[in-house]
C-alpha positions as CSV (number, residue, x, y, z in Angstrom):
1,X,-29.0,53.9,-115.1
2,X,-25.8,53.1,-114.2
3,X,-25.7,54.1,-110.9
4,X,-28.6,52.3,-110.6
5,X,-27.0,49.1,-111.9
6,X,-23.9,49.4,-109.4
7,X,-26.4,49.8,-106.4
8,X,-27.9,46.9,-107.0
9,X,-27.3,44.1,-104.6
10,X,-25.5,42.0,-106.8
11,X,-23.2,44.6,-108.2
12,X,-22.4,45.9,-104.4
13,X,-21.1,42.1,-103.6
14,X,-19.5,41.9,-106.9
15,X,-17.6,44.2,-107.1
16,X,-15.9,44.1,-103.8
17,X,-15.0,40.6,-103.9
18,X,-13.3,41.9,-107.3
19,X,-11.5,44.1,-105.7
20,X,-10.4,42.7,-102.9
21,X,-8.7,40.1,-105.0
22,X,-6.9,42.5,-106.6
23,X,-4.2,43.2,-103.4
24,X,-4.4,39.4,-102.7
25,X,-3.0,39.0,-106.5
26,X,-0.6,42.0,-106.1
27,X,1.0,40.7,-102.4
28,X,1.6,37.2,-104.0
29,X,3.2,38.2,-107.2
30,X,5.4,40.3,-104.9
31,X,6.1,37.1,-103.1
32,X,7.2,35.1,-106.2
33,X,9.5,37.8,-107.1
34,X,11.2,37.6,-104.0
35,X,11.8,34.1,-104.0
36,X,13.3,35.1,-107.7
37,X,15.3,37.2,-106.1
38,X,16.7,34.9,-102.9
39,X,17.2,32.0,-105.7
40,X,19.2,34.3,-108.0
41,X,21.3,35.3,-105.0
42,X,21.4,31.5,-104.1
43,X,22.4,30.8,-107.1
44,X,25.0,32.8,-107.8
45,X,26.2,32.0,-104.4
46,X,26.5,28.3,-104.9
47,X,27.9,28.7,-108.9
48,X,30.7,30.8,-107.0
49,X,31.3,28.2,-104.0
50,X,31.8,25.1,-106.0
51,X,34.5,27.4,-108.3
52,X,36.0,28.1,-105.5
53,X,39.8,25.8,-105.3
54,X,39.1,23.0,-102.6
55,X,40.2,23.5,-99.0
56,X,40.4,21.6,-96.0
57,X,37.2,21.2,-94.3
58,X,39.0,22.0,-90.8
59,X,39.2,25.6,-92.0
60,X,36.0,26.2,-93.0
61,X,34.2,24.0,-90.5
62,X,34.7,22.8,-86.9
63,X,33.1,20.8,-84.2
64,X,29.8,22.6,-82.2
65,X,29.8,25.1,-85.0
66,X,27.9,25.6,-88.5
67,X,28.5,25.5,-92.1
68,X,28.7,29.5,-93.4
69,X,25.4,29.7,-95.7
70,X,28.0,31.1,-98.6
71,X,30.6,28.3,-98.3
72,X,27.7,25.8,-98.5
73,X,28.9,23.1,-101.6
74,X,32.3,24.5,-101.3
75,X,34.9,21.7,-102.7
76,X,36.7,20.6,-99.2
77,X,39.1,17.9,-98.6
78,X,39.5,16.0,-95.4
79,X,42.3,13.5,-94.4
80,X,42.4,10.1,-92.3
81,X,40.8,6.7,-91.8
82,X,37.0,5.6,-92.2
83,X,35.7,4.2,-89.1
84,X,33.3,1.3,-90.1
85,X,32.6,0.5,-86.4
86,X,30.1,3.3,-86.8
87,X,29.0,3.7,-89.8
88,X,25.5,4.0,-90.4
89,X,22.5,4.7,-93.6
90,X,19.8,7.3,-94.0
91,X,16.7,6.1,-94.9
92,X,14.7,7.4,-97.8
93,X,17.0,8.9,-100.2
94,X,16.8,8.2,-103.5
95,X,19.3,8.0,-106.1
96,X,20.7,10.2,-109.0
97,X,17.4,9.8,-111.2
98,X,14.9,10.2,-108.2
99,X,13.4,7.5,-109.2
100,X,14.1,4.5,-106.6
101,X,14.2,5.0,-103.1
102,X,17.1,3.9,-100.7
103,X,20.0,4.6,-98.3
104,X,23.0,7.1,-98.4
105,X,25.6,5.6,-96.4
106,X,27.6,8.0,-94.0
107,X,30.6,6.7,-92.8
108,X,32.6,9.0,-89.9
109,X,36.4,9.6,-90.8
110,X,39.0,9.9,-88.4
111,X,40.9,12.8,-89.5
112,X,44.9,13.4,-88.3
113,X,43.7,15.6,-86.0
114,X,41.6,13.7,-83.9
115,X,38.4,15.3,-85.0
116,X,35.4,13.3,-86.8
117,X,34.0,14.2,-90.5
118,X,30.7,12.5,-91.5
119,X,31.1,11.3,-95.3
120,X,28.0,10.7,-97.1
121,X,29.7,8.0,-99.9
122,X,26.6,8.2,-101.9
123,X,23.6,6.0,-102.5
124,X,22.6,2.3,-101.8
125,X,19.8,0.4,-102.8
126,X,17.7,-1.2,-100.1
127,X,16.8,-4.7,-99.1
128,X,13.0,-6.6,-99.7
129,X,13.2,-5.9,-95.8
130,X,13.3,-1.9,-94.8
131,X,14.0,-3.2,-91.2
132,X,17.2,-4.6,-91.3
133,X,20.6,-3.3,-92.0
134,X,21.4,-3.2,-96.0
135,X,24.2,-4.4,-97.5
136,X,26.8,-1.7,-97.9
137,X,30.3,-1.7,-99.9
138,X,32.7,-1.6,-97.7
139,X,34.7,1.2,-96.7
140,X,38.2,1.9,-98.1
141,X,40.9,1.0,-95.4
142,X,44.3,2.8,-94.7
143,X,45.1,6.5,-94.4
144,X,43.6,8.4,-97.2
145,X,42.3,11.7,-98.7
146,X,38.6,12.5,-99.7
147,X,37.3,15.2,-101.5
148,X,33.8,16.4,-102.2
149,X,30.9,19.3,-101.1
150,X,30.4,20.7,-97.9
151,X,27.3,20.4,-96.6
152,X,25.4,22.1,-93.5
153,X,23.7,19.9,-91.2
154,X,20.3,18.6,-92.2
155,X,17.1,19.6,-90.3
156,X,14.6,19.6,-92.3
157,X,13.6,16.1,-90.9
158,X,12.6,15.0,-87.4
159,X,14.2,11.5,-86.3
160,X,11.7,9.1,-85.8
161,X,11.9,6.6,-83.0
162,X,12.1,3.1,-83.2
163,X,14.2,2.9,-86.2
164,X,16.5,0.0,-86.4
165,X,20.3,0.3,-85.3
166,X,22.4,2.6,-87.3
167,X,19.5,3.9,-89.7
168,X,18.7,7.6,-89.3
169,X,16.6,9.9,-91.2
170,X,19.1,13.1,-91.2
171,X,22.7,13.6,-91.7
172,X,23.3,15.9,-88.3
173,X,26.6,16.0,-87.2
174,X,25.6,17.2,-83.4
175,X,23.3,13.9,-83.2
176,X,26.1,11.9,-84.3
177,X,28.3,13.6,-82.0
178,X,26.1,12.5,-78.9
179,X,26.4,9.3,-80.2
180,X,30.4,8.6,-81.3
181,X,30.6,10.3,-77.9
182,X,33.9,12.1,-80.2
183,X,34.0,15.8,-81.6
184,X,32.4,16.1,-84.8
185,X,33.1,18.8,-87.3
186,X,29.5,20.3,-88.5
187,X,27.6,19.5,-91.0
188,X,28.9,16.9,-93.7
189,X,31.4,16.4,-97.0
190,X,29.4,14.4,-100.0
191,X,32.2,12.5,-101.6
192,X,33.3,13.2,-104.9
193,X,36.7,11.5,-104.8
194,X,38.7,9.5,-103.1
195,X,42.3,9.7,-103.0
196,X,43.9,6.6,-103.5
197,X,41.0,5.5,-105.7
198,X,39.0,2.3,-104.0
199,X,37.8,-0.6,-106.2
200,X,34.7,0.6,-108.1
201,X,32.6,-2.3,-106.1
202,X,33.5,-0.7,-102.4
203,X,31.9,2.8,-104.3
204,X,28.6,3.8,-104.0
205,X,26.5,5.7,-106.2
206,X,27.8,9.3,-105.8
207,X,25.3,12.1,-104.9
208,X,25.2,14.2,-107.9
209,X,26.2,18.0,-107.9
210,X,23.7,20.7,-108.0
211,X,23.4,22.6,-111.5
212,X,22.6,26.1,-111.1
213,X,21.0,26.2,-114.2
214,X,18.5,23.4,-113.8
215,X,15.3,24.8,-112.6
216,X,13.8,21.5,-111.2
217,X,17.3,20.9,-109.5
218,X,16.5,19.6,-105.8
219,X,18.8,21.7,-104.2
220,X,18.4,25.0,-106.4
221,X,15.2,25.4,-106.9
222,X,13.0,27.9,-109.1
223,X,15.4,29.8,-110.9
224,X,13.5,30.2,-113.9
225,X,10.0,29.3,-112.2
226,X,9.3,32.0,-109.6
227,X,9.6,35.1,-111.9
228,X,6.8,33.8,-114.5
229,X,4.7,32.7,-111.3
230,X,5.1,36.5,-110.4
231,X,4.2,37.9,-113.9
232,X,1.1,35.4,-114.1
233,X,-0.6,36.2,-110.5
234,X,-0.1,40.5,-111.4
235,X,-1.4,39.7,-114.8
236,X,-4.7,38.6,-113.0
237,X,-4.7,41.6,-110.9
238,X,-4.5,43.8,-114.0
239,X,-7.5,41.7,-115.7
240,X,-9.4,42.0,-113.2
241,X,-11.0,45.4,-113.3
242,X,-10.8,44.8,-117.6
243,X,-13.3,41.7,-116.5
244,X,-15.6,43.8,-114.1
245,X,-15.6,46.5,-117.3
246,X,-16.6,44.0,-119.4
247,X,-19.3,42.8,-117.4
248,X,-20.8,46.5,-116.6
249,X,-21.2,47.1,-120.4
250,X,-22.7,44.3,-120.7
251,X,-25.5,44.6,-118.0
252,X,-25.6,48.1,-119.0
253,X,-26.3,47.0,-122.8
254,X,-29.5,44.5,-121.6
255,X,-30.5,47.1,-119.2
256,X,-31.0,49.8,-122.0
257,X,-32.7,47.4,-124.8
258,X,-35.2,46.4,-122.1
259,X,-35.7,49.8,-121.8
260,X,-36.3,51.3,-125.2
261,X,-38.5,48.0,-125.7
262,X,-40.9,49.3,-122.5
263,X,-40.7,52.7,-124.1
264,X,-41.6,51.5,-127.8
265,X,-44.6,49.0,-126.6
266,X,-46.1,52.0,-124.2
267,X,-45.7,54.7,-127.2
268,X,-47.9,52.3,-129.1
269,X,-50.9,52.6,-126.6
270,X,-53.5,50.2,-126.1
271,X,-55.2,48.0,-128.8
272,X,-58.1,48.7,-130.2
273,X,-61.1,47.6,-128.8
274,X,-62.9,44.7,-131.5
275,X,-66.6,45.5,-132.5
276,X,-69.4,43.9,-131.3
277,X,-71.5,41.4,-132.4
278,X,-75.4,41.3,-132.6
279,X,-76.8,38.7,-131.0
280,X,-78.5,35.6,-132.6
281,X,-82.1,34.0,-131.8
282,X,-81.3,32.3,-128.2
283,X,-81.0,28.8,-128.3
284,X,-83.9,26.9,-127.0
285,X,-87.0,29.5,-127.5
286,X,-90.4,28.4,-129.1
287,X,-91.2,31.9,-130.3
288,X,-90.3,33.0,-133.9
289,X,-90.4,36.1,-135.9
290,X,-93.0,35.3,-138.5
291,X,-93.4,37.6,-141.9
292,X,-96.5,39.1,-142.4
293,X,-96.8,37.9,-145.3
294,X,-97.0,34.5,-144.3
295,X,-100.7,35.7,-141.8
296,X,-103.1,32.8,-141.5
297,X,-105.1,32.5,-145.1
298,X,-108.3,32.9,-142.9
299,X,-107.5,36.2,-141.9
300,X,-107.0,37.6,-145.2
């Protein structure tokens, strides 16, 4: 009976598509894992940058090069004058509670050296009118000192054309480069301090640090996410074959009641026939069965 069962059309279709879900489920809880593993590694990576005691950014960094992945939010100082002149905003940032949607301003500074470092000086709120040019606090004139977090180069974004002067949609030190026409050490510092300390209106709102320990954190994603994911899909693979189980027993259950019910109503044999009845005077005849008896008086 039960290979009978498993034969069956039904059975033949479901029971492959059961188990070729099975590697499906096994391939992406392997794939959660490993994303566990590359944020724990991120992690821990980023946790021991930012520890790390600041350094200039010319030693880590330099113009036509790229940020090293393990120095990435590293605490680096850089020393100089802002230029204004070319200042500019990205477009679509939002600020420290992700909830409004505005402008980081970048404003290049002129180290002592000659070479250019992008400063992202935080976030901005936008105009009624995302075409023109917000209103921005003014940089801090005079030599000075700023420290904050290294940052590679965004490219995660493709600049779109037709945007209005100065607005850009990436922080990318080799497009600004083209366009100062200067050297421009790569990626970016995202201010933290500034050394002497401007007036708190010419500050805008700083870009909050990552926290390692956040699991919804922007930039450090999935720390405490991608291992459950991983558990959850091989926890499907395993109940899978428990399911298909489940389900054989219970056709096999139905199968074998409808069985022993064919078996009990044929050992019980055919029903008796019922007798028969005799059969009355037919309806409609003149004839009669008369007594004898009841003869004519004149024959008597």
């Amino acid at each position: 009976m039960l290979f009978r069962i498993l034969l069956t059309r039904r059975w033949v279709i479901l029971t492959l598509v059961f188990f070729a879900i099975i590697p499906a489920m096994f391939l992406l809880g392997r794939w959660q894992y490993h994303r566990y593993e590359q944020t724990n590694r991120q992690n821990t990576a980023t946790s021991a940058a930012m520890q790390a005691p600041p350094v200039a950014m010319d030693v880590i960094s330099h113009p036509g090069g790229t940020v090293p992945a393990a120095e990435t939010y590293r605490s680096v100082t850089a020393t100089g004058h802002y230029d204004p002149s070319y200042e500019f905003v990205i477009r679509q940032r939002t600020d420290a509670s992700g909830d409004t949607v505005g402008y980081y301003v970048v404003t290049p500074l002129v180290t002592d050296a000659g070479d250019v470092v992008l400063v992202n000086r935080g976030w901005i709120a936008s105009n009624a009118d995302a075409t023109s040019y917000p209103t921005v606090p003014p940089a801090p004139s005079g030599e000075l000192t700023v420290t904050g977090r290294l940052r590679p180069d965004e490219t995660f974004r493709r600049e779109q054309r037709g945007l209005p002067d100065r607005m850009f949609m990436r922080i990318n030190s080799s497009e600004q480069a083209a366009r100062l026409k200067q050297p421009v050490v790569a990626g970016y510092l995202e201010l933290v301090s500034t050394n002497p300390t401007p007036p708190g209106a010419d500050e805008a709102e700083h870009v909050p640090g990552p926290n390692v320990t956040s699991t919804g954190d922007a930039a450090v994603v999935g720390k405490g996410v991608h291992l459950p994911y991983a558990i959850q899909w091989w926890l499907f693979a395993a109940l899978i074959p428990a399911g298909w189980i489940v389900m054989l027993r219970r056709d096999l259950r139905e199968a074998r009641e409808k069985q022993a019910a064919d078996e009990a109503a044929a050992a019980a044999g055919p029903a008796p026939d019922a007798p028969a009845e005799e059969p009355g005077p037919t309806p409609g005849s003149d004839k009669a069965t008369v007594p004898a008896a009841e003869s004519d008086p004149a024959q008597r």
